[in-house]
C-alpha positions in Angstrom: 95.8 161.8 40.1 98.7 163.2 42.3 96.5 165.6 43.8 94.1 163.1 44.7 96.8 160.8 46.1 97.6 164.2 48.1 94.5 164.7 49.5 93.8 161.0 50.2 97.4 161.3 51.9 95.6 164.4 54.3 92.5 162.8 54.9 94.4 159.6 56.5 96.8 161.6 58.9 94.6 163.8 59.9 91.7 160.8 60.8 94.6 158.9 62.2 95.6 162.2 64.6 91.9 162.8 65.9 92.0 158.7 66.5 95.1 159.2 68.6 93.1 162.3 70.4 90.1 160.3 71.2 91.8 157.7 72.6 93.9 159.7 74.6 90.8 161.7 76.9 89.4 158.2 76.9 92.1 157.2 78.9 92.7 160.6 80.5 89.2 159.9 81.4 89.8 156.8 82.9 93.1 157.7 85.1 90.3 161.0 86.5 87.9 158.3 87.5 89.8 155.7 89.6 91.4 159.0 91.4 88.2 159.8 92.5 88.0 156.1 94.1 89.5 155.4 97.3 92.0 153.2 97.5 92.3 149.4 99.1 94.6 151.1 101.8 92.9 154.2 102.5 91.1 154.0 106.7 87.7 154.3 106.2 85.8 155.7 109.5 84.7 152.9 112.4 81.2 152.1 112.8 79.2 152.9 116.3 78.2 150.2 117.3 74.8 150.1 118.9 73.6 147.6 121.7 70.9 147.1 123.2 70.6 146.7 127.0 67.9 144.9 129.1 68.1 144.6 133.0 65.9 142.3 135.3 64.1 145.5 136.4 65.0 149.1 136.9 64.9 151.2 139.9 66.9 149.4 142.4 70.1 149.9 143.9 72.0 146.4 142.4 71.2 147.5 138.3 71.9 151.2 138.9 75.1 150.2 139.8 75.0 147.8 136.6 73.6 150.8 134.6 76.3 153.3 135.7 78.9 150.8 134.7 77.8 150.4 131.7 77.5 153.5 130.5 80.3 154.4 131.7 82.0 151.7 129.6 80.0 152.5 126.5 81.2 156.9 126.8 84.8 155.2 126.8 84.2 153.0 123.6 82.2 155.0 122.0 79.1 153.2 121.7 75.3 153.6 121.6 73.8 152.2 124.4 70.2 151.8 124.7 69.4 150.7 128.1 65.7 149.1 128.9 63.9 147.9 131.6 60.8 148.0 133.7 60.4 149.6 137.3 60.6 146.4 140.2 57.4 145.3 140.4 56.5 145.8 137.1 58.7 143.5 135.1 57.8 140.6 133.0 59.3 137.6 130.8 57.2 139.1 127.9 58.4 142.9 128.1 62.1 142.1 128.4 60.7 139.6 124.7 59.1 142.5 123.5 62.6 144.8 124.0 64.6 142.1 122.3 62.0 142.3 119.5 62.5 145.7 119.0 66.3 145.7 119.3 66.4 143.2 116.7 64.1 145.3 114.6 66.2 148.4 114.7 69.4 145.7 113.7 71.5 146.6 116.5 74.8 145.1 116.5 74.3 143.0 119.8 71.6 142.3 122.5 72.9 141.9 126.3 70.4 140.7 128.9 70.0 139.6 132.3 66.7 137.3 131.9 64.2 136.9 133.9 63.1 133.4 132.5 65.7 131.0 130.6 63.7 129.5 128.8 60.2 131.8 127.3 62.2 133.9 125.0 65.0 131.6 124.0 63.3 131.6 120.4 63.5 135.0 119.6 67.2 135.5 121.0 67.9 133.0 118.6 66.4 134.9 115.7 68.6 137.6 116.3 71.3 135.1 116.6 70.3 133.8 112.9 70.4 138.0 111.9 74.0 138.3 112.5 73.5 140.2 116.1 75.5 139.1 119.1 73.6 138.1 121.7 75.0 138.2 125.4 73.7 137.5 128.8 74.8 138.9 132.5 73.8 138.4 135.6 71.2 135.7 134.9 71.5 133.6 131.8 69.2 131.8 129.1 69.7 128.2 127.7 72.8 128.2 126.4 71.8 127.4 122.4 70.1 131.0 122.5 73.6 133.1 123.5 76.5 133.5 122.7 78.5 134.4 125.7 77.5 134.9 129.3 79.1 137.5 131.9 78.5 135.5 135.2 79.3 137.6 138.3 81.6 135.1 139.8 81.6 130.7 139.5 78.5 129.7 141.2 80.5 126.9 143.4 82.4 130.3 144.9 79.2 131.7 145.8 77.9 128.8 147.5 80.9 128.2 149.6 81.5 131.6 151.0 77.6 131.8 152.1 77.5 128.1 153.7 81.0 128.3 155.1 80.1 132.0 156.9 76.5 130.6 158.1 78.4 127.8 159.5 80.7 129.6 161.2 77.7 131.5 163.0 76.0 128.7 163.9 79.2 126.2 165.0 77.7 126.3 168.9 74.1 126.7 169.1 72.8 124.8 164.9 69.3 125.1 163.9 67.2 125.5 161.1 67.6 127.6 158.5 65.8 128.9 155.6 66.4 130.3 152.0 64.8 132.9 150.2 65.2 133.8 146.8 63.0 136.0 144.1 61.6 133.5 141.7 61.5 129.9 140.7 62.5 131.2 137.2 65.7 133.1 138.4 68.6 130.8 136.8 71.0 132.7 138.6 69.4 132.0 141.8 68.5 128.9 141.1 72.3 128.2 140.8 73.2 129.4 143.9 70.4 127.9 145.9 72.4 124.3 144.4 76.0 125.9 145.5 74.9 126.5 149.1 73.0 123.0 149.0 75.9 121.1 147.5 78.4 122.7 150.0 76.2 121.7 153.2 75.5 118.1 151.4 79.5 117.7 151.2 79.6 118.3 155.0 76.9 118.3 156.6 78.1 115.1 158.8 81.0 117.2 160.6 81.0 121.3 159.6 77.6 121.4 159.5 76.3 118.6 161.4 74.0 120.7 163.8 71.9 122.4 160.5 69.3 121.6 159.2 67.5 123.1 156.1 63.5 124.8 155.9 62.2 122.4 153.9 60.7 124.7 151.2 62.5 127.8 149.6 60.7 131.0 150.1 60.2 133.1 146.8 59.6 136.1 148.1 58.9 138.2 144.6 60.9 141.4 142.9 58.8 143.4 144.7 60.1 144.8 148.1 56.8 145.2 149.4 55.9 141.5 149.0 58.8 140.2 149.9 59.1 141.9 152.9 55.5 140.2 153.5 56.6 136.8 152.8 60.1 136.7 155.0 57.8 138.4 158.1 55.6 135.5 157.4 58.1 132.5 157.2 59.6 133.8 160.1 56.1 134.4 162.3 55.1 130.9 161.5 58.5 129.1 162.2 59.7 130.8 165.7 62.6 127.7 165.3 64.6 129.4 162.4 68.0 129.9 163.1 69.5 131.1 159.8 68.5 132.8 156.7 70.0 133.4 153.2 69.0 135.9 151.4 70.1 135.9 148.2 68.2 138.8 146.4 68.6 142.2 146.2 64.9 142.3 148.0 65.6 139.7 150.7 67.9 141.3 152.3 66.5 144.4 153.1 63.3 142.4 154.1 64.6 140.0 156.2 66.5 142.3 158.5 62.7 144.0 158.5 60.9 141.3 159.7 63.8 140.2 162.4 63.5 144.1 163.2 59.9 144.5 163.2 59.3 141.3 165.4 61.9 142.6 167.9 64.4 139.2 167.4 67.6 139.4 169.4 70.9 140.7 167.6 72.2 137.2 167.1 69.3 134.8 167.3 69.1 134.6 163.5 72.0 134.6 161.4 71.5 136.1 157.7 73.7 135.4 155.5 72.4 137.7 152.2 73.6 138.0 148.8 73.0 142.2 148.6 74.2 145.7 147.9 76.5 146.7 150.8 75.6 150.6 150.8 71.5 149.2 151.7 72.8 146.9 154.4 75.1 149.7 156.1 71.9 150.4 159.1 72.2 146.8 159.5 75.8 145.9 160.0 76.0 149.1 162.1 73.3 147.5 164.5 74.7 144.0 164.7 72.0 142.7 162.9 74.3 141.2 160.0 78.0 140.8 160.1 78.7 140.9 156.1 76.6 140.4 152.8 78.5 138.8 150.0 78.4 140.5 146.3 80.4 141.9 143.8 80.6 145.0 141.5 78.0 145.2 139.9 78.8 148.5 138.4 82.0 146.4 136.7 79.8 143.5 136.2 77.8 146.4 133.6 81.3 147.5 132.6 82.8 144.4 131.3 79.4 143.1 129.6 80.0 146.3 127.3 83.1 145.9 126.5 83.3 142.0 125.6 80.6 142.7 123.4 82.2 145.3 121.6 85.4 143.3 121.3 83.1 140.1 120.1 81.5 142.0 117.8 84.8 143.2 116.1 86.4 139.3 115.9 88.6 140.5 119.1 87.9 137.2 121.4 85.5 134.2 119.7 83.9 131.1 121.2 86.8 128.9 122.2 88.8 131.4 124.0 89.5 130.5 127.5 90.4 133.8 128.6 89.7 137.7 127.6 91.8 140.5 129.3 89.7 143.6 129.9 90.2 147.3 130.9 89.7 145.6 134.2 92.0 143.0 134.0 94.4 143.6 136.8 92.6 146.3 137.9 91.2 147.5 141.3 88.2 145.6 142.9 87.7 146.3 146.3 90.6 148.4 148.5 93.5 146.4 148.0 92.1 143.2 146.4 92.3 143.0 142.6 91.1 141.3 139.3 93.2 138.5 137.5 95.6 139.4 135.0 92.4 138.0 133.2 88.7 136.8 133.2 88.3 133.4 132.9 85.9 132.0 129.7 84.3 128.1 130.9 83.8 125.7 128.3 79.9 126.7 128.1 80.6 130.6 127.3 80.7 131.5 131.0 82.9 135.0 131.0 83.7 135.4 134.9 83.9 138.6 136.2 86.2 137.5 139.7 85.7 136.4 142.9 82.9 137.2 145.4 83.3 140.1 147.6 82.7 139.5 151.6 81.7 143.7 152.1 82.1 144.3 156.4 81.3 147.8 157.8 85.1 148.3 157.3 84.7 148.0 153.7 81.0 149.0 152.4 82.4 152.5 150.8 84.2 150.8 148.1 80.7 149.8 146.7 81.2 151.4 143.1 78.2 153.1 140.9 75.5 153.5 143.9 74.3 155.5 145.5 76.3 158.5 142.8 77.9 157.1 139.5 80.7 157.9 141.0 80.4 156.2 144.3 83.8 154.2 145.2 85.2 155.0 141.9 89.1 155.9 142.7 90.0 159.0 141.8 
């Protein structure tokens, strides 16, 4: 019996032992596992961002400029930037749709376009909206429902009174009629403008502008710099009286110093006031013909709508902000004129880039991004 009890006695510590062993590489097994875990505070590596990039149309001088600045801000971020368009001439409503489409397909982080029509893909922007993907326009905008922010160039009101005021000033002695030409009937950014000049002559047109009076249709004179150049020769064949143009596209300009060119018109009989890449219009303030055109940068126009869309997509600035300081921000614009301590956010999503450049013959080099990338880029 006392044997037994012995070996029972055995049996138990030793069971109890190999217990106690188990248990402990269980939790020896445990402790291995959640060290090969990372923990809560360990940095784990930044997503690229990707973004997809849509211009009006490709090819001419105003969105290489855009293109150059944009990239440029994209190497500096460290983001993938897929830039698409269509050569002028070829462009459509339905490709830049069909680009969107695709972006939104490969699940980019955000879409940034300037449109061509505000209103014919609003539906599918708002798709990608509904996906998580931020959607931002530049240059020319959508409804505002179907985006989330908008990089205008400069307040349309500035626009509008710089180009009125300086055709005003031209024709203070002599008046006449004068015209405006624009790209399309579709162009919102245009379209804005075209209301900036007319609600800036409306305001005085019964003492500053009292001896002007307006071409009662506006002259859409297409993206393509063949055609237009067709349709401003034309306006101006049939209507000897004109006085004054604005041009306020980057294919106006060009062809309305053509057509005052090619139908031998006096340095001085018509004033053109154009909205237009400084670098193209050099020939033409050399000559007289034009005293100015009125832009911006375009190249920091492409600049800025990278970067706000990065720092969007990272919870950095959000809808109700009323400012956003950029790598810009303070920055140099043109010689010795420089950007705000910050761009200004409207109360519809408007992010303004500054305020619109007057480019003279004295000034044209500082023209960043065209005709190199690294045209009037300070060194």
């Amino acid at each position: 019996m006392r044997k037994l009890l012995s070996k029972t006695l055995v049996l138990t510590v030793v069971l109890a032992l190999l217990g106690l062993g188990t248990a402990g590489c269980g939790s020896q097994k445990t402790t291995d596992s959640s060290a090969d875990k990372p923990s809560a505070t360990q940095t784990q590596p930044e997503k690229k961002l990707k973004m997809g990039m849509i211009p009006k149309f490709t090819g001419v001088d105003y969105f290489i400029a855009v293109e150059n600045g944009a990239k440029k801000a994209a190497s500096d971020l460290g983001i993938t930037l897929d830039w698409q368009g269509d050569p002028s001439g070829q462009e459509s409503a339905a490709k830049q749709q069909a680009y969107i489409q695709t972006f939104i397909d490969k699940g980019y982080d955000a879409i940034l376009v300037s449109a061509l029509d505000a209103k014919s893909y609003a539906v599918t922007l708002k798709q990608a909206k509904e996906k998580g993907i931020k959607v931002i326009t530049w240059d020319a905008d959508v409804q505002q429902d179907a985006r989330d922010f908008f990089i205008n160039q400069v307040e349309n009101s500035g626009i509008g009174a710089i180009l009125m005021g300086n055709m005003g000033k031209e024709l203070a002695s002599k008046g006449g009629k004068v015209a405006i030409v624009s790209s399309d009937p579709n162009a919102s950014n245009q379209n804005a403008w075209i209301k900036a000049i007319q609600d800036d002559y409306n305001a005085k047109k019964s003492s500053d502008y009292s001896k002007i009076t307006f071409y009662d249709k506006i002259i859409y004179a297409g993206n393509n710099q063949a055609e237009a150049d067709k349709s401003v020769a034309a306006l101006l064949t049939q209507n000897p009286d004109i006085t004054g143009i604005f041009a306020i596209s980057s294919m106006a300009v060009p062809a309305t110093a053509k057509a005052c060119t090619d139908l031998k018109k006096p340095i001085g009989s018509v004033a053109i006031q154009g909205l237009g890449v400084p670098v193209t219009a050099k020939d033409n303030m050399t000559s007289g013909l034009m005293k100015s055109v009125v832009l911006w940068q375009p190249y920091d126009l492409g600049y800025l709508a990278v970067e706000f869309s990065a720092k969007f997509i990272k919870g950095e600035v959000k809808s109700g902000d009323t400012s956003f300081k950029s790598t810009l921000s303070g920055k140099t614009q043109l010689k010795d004129a420089k950007y705000a301590d910050s761009h200004k956010i409207l109360p519809d999503g408007q992010v303004i880039l500054g305020l619109p450049i007057v480019y003279t013959i004295d000034t044209l080099d500082g023209f960043k991004g065209y005709p190199d990338a690294n045209s009037g880029i300070s060194k």
